[in-house]
N, C-alpha and C positions, 0 to 999 in steps of 0.2 A: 496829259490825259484829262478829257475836261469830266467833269464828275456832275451830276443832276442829285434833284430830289424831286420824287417822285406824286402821284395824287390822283386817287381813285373814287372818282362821282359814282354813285349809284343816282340813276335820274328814272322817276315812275312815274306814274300818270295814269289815268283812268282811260281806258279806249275810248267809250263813250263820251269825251270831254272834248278830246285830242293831245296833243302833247306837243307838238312842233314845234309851237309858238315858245316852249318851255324852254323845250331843247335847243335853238338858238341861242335866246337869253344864258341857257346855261355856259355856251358854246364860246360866245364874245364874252362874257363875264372875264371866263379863266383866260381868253384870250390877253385882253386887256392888263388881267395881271401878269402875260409872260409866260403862260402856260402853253408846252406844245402836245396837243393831241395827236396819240400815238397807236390808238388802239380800243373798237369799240366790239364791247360783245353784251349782245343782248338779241332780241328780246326774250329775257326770264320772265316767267309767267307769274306772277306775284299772287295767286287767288283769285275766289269773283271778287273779294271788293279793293281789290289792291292793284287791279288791273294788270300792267306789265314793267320791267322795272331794264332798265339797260346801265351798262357798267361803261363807263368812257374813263380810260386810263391817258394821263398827263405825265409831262415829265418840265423841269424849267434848270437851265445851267444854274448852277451853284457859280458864285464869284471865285477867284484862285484864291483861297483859305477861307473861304467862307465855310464853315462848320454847315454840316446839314441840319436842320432845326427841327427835327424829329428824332433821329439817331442821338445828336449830341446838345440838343437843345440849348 
């Protein structure tokens, strides 16, 4: 059974600004490290000055006994 560990971005932005350009970057970042996006829920409305805030949930295989490094750090 293969077993993951998991990682939850909050990514915000100011409407007025944009955010796209963000949200890529953030996108290939966790790519790059082996992270697979799994699940995006948003837009949360964060206030006026906090603009809107979106939750993009990851997950990345764990090695076969590799301890999860949050659980068992």
């Amino acid at each position: 059974m293969q077993k993951y560990e998991y990682h939850i971005q909050l990514q915000a932005y100011d409407p007025k600004i944009g955010g796209i350009e963000q949200d890529i970057h953030t996108l290939n970042l966790l790519g790059n490290e082996g992270w697979e996006l799994i699940c995006v829920s948003g837009p949360i409305n964060e206030g006026e000055h906090h603009g809107v805030a979106w939750h993009y949930f990851f997950r990345r295989p764990l090695a076969p006994g590799q301890k999860n490094p949050v659980l068992e750090g």
